[in-house]
Every structure is written in C-alpha cells, then in structure tokens.
MARNU-752992 format. One record per residue: residue in one letter; x, y, z negated of N, C-alpha, C, O in turn. Coordinates in steps of 0.001 Angstrom, whole numbers, padded with zeros to 6 digits, always signed. Layout:
AXYZXYZXYZXYZ...
This chain:
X+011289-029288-043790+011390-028472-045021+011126-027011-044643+011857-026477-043808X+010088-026317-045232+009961-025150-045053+011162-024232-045699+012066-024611-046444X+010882-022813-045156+012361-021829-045428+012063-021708-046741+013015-021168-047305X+011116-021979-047549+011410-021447-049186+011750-022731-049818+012345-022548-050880X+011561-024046-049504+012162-024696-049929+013615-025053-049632+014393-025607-050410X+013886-024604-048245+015253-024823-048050+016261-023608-048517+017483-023748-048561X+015680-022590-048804+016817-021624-049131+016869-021950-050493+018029-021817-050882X+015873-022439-051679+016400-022869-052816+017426-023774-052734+018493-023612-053326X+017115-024926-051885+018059-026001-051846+019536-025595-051255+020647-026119-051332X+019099-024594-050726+020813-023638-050241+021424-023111-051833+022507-023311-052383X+020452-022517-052171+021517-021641-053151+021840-022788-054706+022641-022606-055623X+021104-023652-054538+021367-025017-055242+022795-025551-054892+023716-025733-055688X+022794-025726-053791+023814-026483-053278+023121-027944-053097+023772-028864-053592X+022295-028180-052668+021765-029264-052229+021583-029881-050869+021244-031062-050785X+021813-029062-049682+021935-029320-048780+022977-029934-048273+024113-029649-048652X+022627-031284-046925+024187-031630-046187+024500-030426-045514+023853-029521-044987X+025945-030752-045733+027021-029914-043976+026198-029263-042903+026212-028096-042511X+025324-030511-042440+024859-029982-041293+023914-029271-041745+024202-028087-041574X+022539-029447-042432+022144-028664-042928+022525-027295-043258+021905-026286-042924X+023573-027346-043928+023856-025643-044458+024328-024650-042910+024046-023521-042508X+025166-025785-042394+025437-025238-040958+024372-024762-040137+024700-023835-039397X+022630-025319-040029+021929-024821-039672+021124-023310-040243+020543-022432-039605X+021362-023455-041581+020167-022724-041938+021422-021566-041828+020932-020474-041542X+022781-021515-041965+023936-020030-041546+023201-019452-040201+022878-018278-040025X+022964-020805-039070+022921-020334-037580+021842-019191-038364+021987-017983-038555X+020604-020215-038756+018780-019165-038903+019162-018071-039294+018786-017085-038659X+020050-017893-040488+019807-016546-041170+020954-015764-040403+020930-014598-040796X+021740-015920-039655+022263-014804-038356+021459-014570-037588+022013-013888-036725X+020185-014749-037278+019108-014285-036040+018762-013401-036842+019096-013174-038005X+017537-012538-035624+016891-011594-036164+016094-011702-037173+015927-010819-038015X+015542-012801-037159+014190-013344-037984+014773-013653-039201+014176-013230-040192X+015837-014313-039382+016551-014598-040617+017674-013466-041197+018690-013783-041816X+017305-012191-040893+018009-011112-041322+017321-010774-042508+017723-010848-043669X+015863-010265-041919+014916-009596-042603+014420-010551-043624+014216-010057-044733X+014193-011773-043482+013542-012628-044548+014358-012892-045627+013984-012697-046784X+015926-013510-045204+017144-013372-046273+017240-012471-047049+017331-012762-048242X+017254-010770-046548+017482-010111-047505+016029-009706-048091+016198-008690-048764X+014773-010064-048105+013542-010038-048405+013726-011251-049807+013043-011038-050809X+014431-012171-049788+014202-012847-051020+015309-012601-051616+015129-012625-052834X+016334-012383-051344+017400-011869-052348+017133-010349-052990+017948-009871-053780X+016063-009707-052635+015716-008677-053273+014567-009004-054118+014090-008229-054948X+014070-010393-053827+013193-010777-054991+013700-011697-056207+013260-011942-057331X+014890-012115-055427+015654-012832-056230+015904-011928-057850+015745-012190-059042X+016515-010429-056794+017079-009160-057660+016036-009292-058960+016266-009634-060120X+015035-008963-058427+013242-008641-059100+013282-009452-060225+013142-008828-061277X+013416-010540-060318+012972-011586-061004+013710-011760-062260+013303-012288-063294X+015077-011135-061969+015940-011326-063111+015804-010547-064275+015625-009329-064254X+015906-011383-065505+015629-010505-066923+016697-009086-066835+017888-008911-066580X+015653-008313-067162+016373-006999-067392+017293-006524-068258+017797-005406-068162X+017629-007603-069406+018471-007265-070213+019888-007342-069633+020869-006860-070200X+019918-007948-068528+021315-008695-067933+021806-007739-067167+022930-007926-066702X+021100-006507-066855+021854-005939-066232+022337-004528-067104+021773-004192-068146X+023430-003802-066517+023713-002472-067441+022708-001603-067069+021819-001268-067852X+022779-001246-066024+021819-000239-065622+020901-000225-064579+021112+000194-063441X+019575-000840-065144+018561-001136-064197+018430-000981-063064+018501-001785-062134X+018035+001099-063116+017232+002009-062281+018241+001854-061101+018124+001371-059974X+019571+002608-061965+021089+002269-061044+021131+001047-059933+021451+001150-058749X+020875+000316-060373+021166-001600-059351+020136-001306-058551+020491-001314-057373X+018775-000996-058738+017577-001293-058050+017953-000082-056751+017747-000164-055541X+018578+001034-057570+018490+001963-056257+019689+001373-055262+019721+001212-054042X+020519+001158-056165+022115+000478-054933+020804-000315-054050+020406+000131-052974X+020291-001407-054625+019839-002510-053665+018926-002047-052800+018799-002557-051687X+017992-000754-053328+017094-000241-052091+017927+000173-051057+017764-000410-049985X+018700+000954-051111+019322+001869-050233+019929+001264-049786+020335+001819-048765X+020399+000164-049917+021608-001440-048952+020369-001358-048048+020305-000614-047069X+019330-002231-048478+018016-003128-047811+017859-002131-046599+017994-002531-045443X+017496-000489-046980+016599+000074-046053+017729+000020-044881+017482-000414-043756X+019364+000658-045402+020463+001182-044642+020389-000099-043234+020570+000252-042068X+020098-001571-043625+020514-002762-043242+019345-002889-042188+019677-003540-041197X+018019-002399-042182+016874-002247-041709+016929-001011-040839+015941-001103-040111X+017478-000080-040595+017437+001231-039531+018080+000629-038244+017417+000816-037224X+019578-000254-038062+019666-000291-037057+019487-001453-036229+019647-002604-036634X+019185-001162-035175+018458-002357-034441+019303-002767-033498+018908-003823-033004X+020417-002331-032987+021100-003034-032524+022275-003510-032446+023055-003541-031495X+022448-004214-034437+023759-004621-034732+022961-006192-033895+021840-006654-033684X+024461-006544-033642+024397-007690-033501+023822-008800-033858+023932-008594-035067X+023077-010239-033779+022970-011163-034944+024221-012077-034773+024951-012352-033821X+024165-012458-036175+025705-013495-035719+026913-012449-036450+028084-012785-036623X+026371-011231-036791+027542-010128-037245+026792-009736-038533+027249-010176-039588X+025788-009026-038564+025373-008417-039658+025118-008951-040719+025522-008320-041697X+024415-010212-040993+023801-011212-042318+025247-010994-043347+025402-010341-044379X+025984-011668-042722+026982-011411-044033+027560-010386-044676+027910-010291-045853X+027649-009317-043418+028515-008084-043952+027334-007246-044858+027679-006406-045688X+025937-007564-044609+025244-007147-045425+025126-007517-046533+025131-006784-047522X+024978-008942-046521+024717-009632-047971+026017-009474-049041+025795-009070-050182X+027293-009795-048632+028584-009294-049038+028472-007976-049322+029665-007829-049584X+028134-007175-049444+028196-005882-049507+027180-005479-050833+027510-004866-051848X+025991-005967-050517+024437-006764-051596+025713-006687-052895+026162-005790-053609X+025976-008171-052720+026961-009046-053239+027934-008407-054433+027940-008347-055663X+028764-007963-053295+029696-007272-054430+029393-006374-055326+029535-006568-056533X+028969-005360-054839+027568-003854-055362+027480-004853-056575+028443-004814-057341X+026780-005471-056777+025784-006211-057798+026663-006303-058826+026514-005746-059913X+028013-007323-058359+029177-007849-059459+030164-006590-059768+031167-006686-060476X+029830-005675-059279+031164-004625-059531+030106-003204-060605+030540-002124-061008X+028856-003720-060762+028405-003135-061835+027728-004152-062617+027708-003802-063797X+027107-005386-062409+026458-005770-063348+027307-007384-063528+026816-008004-064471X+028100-007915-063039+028781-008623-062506+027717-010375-062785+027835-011398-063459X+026945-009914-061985+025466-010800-061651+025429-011208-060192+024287-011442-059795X+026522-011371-059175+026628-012530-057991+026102-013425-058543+024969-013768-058204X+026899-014163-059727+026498-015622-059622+025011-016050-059797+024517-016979-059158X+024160-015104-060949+022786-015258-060312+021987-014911-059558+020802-015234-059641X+022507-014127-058600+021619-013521-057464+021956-014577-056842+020920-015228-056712X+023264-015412-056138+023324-015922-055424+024324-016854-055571+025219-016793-054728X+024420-017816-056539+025714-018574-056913+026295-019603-055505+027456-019947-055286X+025112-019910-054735+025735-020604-053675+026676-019972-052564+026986-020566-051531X+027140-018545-052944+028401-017741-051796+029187-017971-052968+030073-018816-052834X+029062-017359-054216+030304-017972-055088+030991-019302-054782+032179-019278-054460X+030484-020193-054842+031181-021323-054666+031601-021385-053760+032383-022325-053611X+031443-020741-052945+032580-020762-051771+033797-020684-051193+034372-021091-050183X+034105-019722-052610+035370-019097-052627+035767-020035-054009+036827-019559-054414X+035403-021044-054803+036142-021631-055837+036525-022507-055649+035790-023457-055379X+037735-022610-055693+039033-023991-055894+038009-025121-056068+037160-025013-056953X+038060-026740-054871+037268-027317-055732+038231-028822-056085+039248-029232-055525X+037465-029393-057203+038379-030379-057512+038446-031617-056903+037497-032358-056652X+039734-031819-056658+040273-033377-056014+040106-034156-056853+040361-033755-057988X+039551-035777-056681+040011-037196-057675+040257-037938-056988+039485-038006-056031X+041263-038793-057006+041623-039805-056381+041725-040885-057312+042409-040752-058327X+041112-041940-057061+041000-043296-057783+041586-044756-057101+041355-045287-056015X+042297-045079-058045+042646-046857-057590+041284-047710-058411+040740-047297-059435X+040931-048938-057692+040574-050161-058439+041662-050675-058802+042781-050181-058671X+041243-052179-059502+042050-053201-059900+042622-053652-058592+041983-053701-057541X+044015-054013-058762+044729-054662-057528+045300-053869-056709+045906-054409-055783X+045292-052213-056787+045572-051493-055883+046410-050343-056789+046108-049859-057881X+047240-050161-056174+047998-048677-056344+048006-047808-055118+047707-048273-054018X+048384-046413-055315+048183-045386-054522+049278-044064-054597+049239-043659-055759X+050288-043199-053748+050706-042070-053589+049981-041030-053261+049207-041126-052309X+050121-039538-054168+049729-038958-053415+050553-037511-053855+051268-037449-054856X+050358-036564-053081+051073-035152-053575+050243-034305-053656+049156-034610-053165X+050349-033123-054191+049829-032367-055165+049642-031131-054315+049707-031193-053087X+049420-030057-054941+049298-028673-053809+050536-028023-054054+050981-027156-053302X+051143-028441-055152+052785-027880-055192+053825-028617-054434+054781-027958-054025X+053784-029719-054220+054357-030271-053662+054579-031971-054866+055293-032801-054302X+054404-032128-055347+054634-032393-056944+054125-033929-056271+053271-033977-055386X+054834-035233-056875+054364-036355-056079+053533-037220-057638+053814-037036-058823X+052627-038025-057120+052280-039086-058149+052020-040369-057512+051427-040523-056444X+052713-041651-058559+052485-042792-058337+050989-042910-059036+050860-042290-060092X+050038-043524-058625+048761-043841-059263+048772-045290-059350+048875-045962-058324X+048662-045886-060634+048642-047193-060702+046680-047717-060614+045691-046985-060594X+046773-049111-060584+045762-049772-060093+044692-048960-061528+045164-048319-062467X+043387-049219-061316+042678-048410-062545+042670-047398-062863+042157-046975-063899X+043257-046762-062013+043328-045330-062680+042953-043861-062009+042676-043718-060818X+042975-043308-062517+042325-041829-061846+042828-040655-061897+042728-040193-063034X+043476-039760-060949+043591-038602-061554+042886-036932-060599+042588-036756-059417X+042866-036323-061389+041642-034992-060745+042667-033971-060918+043595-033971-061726X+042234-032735-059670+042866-031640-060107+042501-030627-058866+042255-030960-057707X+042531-029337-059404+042177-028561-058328+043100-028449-056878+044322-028348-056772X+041848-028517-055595+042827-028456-054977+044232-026962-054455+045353-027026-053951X+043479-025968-054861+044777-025125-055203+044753-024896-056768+043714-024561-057337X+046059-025109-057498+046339-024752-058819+046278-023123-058973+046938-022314-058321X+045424-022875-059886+045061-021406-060414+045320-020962-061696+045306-021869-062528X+045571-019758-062159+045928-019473-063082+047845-019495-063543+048674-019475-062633X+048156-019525-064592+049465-019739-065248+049828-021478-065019+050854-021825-064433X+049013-022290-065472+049466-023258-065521+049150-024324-064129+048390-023789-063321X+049462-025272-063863+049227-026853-063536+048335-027519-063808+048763-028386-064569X+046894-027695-063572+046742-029101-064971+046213-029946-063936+045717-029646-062850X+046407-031019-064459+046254-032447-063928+045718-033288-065358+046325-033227-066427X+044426-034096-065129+043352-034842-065844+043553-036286-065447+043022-036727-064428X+044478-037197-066409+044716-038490-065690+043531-039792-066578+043307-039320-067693X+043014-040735-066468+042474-041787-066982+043665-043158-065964+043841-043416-064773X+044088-043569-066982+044828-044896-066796+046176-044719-067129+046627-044669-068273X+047017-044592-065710+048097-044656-064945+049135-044064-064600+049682-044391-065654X+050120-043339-063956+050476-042547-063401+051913-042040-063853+052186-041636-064984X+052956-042147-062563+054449-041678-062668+054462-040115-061933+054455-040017-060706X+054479-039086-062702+055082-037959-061835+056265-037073-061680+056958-036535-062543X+056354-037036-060071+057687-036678-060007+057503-034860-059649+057028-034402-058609X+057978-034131-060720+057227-032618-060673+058251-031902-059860+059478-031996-059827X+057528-031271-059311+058029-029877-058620+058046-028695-059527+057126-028200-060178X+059981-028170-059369+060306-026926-060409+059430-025994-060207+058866-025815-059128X+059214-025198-061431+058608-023854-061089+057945-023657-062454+056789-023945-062764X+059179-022951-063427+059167-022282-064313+057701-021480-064875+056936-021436-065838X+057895-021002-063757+056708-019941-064380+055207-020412-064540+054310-019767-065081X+055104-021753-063921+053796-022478-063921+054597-023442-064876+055772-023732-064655X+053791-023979-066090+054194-025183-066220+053482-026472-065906+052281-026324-065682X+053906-027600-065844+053096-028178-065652+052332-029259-066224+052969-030311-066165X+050867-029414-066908+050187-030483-067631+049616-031301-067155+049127-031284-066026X+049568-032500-068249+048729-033830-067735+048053-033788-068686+048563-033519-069773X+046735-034036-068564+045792-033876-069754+045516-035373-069807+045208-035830-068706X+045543-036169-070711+044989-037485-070621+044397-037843-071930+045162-037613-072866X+042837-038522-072376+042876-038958-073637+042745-037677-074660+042075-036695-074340X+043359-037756-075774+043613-036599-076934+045294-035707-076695+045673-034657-077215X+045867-036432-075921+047297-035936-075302+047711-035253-074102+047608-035692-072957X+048314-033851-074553+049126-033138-073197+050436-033330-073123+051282-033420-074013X+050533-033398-071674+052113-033211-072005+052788-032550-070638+052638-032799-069441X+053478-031736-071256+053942-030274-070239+055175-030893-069832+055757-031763-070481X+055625-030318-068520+056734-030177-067775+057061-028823-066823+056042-028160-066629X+057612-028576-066538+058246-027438-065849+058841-028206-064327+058394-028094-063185X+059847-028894-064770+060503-030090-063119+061112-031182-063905+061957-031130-064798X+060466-032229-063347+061080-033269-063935+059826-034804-063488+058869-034709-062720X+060210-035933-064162+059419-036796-063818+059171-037942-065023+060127-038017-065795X+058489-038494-065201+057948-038996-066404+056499-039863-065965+055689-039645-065064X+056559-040976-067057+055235-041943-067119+053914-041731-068130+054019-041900-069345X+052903-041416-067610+052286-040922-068686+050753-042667-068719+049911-042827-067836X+050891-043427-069749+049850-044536-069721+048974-044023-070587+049274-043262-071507X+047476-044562-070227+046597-044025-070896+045056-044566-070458+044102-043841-070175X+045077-045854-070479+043918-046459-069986+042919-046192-071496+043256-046254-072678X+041051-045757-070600+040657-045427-071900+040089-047077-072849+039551-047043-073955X+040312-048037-072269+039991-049479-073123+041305-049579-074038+041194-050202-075094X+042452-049048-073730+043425-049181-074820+043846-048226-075758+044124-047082-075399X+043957-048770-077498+044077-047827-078447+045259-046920-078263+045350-045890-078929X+046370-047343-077186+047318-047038-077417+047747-046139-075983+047258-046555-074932X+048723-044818-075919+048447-043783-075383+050369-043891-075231+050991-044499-076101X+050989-043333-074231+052311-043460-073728+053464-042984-072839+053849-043564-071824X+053814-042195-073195+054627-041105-072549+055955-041459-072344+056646-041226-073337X+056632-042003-071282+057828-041992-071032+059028-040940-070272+058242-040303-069572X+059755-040624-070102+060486-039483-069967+061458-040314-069423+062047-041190-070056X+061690-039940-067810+063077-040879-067031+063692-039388-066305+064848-039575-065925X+063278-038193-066070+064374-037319-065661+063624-035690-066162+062438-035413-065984X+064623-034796-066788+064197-033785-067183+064336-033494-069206+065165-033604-070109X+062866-033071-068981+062332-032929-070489+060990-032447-070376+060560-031723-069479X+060201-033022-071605+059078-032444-071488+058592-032860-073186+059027-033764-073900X+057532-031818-073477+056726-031463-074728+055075-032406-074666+054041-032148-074051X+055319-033181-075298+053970-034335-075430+053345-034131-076977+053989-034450-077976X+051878-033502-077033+051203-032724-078184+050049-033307-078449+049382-033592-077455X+049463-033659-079819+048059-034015-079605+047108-033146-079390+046887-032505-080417X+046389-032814-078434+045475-031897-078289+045176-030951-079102+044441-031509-079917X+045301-029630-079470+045000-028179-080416+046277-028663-081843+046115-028140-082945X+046890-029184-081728+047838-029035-082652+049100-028579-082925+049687-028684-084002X+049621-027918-081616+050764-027324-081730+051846-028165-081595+051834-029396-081581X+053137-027131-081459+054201-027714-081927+054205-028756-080794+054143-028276-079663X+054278-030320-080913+054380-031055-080321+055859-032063-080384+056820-031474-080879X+056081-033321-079989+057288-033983-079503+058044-033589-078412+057459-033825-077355X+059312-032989-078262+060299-033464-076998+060865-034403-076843+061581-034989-077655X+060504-034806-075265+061530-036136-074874+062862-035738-074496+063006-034516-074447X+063582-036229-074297+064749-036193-073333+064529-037897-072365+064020-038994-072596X+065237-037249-071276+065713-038682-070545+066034-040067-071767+066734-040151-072777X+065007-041123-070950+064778-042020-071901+064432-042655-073070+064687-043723-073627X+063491-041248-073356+062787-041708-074511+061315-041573-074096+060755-040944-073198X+060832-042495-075199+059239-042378-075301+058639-041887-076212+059286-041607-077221X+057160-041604-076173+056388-041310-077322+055127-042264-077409+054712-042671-076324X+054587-042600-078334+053809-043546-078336+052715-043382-079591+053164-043501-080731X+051421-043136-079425+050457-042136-080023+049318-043313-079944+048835-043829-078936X+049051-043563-081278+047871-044529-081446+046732-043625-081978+046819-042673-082754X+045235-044350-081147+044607-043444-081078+043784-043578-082375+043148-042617-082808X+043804-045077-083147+043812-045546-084629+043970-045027-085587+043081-044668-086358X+045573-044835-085774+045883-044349-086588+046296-043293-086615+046841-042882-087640X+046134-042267-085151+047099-041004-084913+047872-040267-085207+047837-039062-085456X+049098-041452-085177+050223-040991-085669+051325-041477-084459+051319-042636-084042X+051962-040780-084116+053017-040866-082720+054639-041014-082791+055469-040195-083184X+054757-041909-082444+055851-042171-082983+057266-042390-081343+057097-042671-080156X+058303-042132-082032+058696-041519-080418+060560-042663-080678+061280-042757-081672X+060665-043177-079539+061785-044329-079451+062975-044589-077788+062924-044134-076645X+063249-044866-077998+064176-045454-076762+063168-046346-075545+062064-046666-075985X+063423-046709-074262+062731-047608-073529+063544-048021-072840+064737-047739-072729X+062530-049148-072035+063183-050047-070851+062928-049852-069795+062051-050585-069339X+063477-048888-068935+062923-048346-067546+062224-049522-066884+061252-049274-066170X+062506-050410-067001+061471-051351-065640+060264-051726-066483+059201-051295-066036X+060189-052460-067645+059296-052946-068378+058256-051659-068442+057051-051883-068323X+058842-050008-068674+057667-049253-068783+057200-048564-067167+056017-048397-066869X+058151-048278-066395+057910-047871-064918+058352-048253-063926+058316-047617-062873X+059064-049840-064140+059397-050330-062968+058311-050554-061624+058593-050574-060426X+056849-050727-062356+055585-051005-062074+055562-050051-060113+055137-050371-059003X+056324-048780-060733+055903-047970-059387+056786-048340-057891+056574-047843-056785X+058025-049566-058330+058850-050065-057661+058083-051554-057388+058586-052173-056450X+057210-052069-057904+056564-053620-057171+057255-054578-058557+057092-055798-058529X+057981-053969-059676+058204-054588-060682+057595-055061-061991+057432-054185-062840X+057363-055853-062186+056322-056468-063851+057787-057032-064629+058616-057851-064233X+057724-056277-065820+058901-056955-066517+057894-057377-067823+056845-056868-067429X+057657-057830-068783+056963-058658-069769+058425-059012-070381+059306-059690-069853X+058440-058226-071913+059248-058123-073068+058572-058733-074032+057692-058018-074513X+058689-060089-074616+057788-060471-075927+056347-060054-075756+055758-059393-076611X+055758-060489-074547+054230-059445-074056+053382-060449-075155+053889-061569-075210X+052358-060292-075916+051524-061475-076108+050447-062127-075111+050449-061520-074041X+049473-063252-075152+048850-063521-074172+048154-062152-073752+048526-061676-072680X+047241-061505-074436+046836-060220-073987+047138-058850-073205+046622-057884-072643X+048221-059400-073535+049215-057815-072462+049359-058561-071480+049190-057871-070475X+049610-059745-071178+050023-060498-069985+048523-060603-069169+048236-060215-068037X+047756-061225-070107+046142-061142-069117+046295-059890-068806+046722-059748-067660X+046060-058641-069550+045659-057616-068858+046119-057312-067883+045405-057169-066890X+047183-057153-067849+048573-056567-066869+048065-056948-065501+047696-056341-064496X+048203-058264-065895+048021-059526-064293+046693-059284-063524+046605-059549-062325X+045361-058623-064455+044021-058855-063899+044474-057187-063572+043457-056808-062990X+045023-056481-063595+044933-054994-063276+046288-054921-062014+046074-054341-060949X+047118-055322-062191+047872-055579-060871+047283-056659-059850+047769-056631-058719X+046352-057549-060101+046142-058305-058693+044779-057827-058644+044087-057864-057627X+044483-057466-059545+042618-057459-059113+041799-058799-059351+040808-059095-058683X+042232-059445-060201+041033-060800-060808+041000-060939-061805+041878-060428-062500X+040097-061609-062310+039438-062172-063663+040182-063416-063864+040326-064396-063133X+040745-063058-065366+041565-064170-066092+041104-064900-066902+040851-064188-067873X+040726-066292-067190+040007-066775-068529+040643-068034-069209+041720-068318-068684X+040455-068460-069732+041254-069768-070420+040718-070457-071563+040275-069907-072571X+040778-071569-071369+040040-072720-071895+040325-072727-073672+039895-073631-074388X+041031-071681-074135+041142-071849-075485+042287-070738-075561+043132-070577-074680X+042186-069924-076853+043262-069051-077023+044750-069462-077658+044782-069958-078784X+046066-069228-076856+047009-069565-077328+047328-069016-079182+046668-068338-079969X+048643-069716-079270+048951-069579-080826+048983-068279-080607+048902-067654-079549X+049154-067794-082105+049396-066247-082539+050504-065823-082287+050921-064665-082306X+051064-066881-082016+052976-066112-082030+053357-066420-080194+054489-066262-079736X+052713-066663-079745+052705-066990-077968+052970-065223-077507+052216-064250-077481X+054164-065386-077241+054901-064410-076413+055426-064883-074778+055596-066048-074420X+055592-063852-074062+056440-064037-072327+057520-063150-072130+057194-061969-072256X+058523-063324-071900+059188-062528-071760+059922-062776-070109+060419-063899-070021X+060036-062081-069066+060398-062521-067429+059881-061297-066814+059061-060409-067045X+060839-061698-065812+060648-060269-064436+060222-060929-063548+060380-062150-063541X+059415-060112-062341+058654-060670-061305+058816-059631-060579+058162-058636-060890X+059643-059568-059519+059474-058122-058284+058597-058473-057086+058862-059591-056642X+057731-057897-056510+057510-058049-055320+056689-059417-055180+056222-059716-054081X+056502-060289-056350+056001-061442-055707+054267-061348-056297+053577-060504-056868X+054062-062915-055711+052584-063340-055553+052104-063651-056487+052913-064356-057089X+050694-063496-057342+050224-064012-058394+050446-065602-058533+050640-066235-059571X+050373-066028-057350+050659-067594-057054+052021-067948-058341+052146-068576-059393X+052865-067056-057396+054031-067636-057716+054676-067006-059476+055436-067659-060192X+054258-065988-059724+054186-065746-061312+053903-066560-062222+054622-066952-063141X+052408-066934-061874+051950-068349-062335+053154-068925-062904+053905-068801-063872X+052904-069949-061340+054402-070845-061598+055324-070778-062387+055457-071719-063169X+056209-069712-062443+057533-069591-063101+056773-069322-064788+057462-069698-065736X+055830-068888-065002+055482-068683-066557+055063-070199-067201+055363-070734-068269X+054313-070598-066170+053945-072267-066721+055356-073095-066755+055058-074196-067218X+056207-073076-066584+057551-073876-066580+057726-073498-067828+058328-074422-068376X+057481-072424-068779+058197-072177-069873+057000-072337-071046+057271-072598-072218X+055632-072139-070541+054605-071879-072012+054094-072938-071895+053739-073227-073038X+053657-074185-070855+053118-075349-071052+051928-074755-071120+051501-074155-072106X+051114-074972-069615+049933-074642-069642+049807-074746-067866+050642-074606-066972X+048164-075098-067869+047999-075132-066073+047357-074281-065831+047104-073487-066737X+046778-074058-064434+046096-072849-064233+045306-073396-062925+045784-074273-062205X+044152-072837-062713+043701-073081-061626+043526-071703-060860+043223-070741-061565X+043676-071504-059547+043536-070138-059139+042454-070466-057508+042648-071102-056472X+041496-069756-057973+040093-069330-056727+039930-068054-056183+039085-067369-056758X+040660-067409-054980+040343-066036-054587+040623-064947-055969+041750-064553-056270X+039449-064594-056662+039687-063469-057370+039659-063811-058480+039474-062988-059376X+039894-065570-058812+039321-065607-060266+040573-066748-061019+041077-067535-060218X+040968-066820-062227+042398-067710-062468+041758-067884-063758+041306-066949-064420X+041726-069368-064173+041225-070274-065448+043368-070675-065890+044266-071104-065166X+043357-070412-066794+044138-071019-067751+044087-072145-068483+043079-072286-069175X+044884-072960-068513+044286-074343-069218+045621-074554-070015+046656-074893-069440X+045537-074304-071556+046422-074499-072468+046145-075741-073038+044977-076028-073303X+047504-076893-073373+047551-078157-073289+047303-078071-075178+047247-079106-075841
C-alpha cells in the first residue's frame, strides 16, 4: 500500500494494530515528518471555507507551525511528529474547533470506547463495570457500555437479560436503557428483562429503589424492594405488582421456578437456558400450564419430573428435544 493510500486508511481508522503501529514508527523518521505535515496542510486546504471562523487567521497559525517545525534540524525523530502535530491540532480546535476534520483519527484516541459483552443460548455470564457495579448476564443477552462512564450519568444499553448489583454514588445515577424503558438507580440491585422477540418488558426491584420510565415521558414508576413493573410493548401501558424472587431472579442462582408457565414460556425458557431447539408433535390444550422448581439440574432430568405430571414423552438428541403429547 502506498503512503497516500495508507494515511487515508489511517485517518479512516482502517488499519490493523500492527499496521497503525508501523506507519507511527514511518511518520517519527525524518522522511515521515515532512510528508505528514505536507498533507495535513493539504488536508487544511481542502476544507470548505465556511467552516472555519477566520480563514486568513488559521492559514497563518498553520504556516507559521509548518515553517517553525521545518527550521530545526536537529530535533530528534521519535520526539517531534507529535508534539508538532498536537500543537497543529489543538491551534485548529481552540479557534475553529475543526480537529475532528483535519484529523479525526487522533481524536479517537482519546474517546471512551464502548464495551459489549454477549451470551448465546445456553450460557450465562458475570461481569463488572468501571464503577465497580456487578451484572449477572443471562443466556441471549447483551449488554454495552462505555468503558469509562462519562458525563453525569451511568448508562448501560441492555437487549435480553440482566441482574444488577449497583455501586452507590449519588451524584452519578445510574441507567439501563433497554427497549422503550429506563430505569435509574443510584445503589441498589434489580432485574431488568427485555428480550427484543418478547412483547413484554420487566423490571424487578430486590434491594434499594429505583424510577422505571417509558422513554421521553417523564415522571415515571417507583419500585421499592419487591415490587415489579411490567410494560407491554402492545398496549403500553405498565402496570406495577408484587413478585416471586426465584420465579423472576432466581435464574442468576442456577434456579427455574415455572408458576402456571404455559407451554410457551416453558419452551422458551428451556431452549434459552440449555441452548436447544424444542418442537412437538402437536400443540398442547389451551389451558396446559407447569408449575415446579428445578435448581442446578439437567435438561435430562427436568424433562423427567414435568412428564410425570403433563403426560407426554420426549425424545432428547444433543441440541435438539421433540415433545410427543399423547
């Protein structure tokens, strides 16, 4: 790759690691002093003139950098490229505040970038936060967030899953953005469900308090310890009740509790905690409910104990389980 195609692909951000690591070494030599700041002054050139405040002003800052950077001959290489270009750099943003198009690939250098961590089906995951702040991540699910938190607030972007146990600190609060729903905390810990295949959206509250809002509407629901909120995305209307700690977050302890589940909550559940495909030879009655706890055990053995009570067989292959209703 020649140097004009690779310094686009630099200030793109298109280059690997090693790559960018090479072309830093080039442009600390001598040869890559003069040529670097030779296209970032054409870079300057090129830009519509309306964007800047004061033309004549910028062009002379940037002559008088270029020539100043060009008299001495025996700065170092390996020292000068940056303290020059930084200098370029700032000049530019502290009157026309135009870094990012002279050179958006040093910007990004300095910006927070964002973490995601994802489960598949069959898998859950821990992880902690830059506050210290812990999350259970259930199987399916995702959550993103910068890796240093900036600004006033917290925010955290969840799809699926997720129990968090927050770290105090008032003056930040802290959000989960999920779906059409936020919901703030300060310290405390709470279940927030929110897979995007389901209409239905779910906020549980097990220590603290926290404010659960539909997106730009204000105001909002408070929980206290042990209550929920429960926000259909149908009919969007949220309606907020008592719960069953294991049935809604026992999940982060190795627990499945199934309350009056119908066949559908039970397929789902089961193909998102083990990781397989559920199918069955005909759909049960309308009124076919499960109700049973299962800690810690094997899809095998779930099976089992549910077929003793609904009358039905099952065949189970690696990743895949046929239902056979009599």
């Amino acid at each position: 790759m020649d140097f004009y195609n690779k310094y686009k692909a630099f200030k793109a951000g298109q280059l690997t690691q090693k790559e960018i690591e090479e072309f830093v070494t080039w442009m600390s030599s001598r040869e890559g002093e003069n040529i670097i700041l030779e296209e970032i002054e054409d870079d300057w050139n090129l830009l519509d003139a309306k964007q800047a405040t004061d033309e004549t002003r910028l062009e002379s800052i940037l002559t008088k950098i270029t020539e100043e950077t060009r008299e001495d001959d025996n700065i170092q290489p390996g020292i000068g490229i940056f303290t020059k270009i930084a200098a370029t750099i700032a000049l530019l943003a502290m009157f026309a505040g135009l870094t990012y198009l002279v050179f958006p690939e040093l910007v990004s250098l300095h910006q927070a970038q964002h973490i995601t961590k994802s489960n598949p089906s069959g898998q859950k995951s821990t992880h902690f936060l830059p506050d210290g702040s812990k999350v259970f991540l259930n199987a399916e699910s995702t959550v993103s967030y910068l890796e240093e938190f900036e600004g006033d607030v917290r925010l955290i972007e969840l799809k699926g899953e997720a129990f968090f146990e927050v770290a105090k600190n008032p003056e930040k609060p802290f959000i989960v953005k999920s779906d059409n729903i936020s919901t703030t905390a300060i310290g405390t810990s709470f279940n927030v469900r929110a897979f995007p295949a389901e209409s239905i959206l779910e906020v549980a509250l097990a220590t603290g308090r926290v404010r659960v809002e539909s997106n730009g509407s204000g105001g909002g629901i408070y929980l206290n310890p042990g209550e929920k909120v429960t926000y259909s995305d149908v009919s969007g209307v949220a309606t907020k009740s008592n719960f069953d700690f294991d049935e809604i977050i026992g999940w982060k302890n190795g627990l499945i509790k199934f309350q009056d589940a119908n066949y559908e909550e039970v397929k789902n559940r089961l193909e998102r905690w083990f990781g397989v495909k559920i199918k069955s030879n005909k759909n049960p009655s309308k009124n076919w409910t499960y109700s049973g706890v299962f800690e810690n055990q094997s899809l095998e053995m779930i099976l089992e104990g549910m077929k003793l009570t609904k009358n039905f067989e099952y065949k189970l292959e690696r990743k895949s389980v046929e239902i056979m209703f009599n």
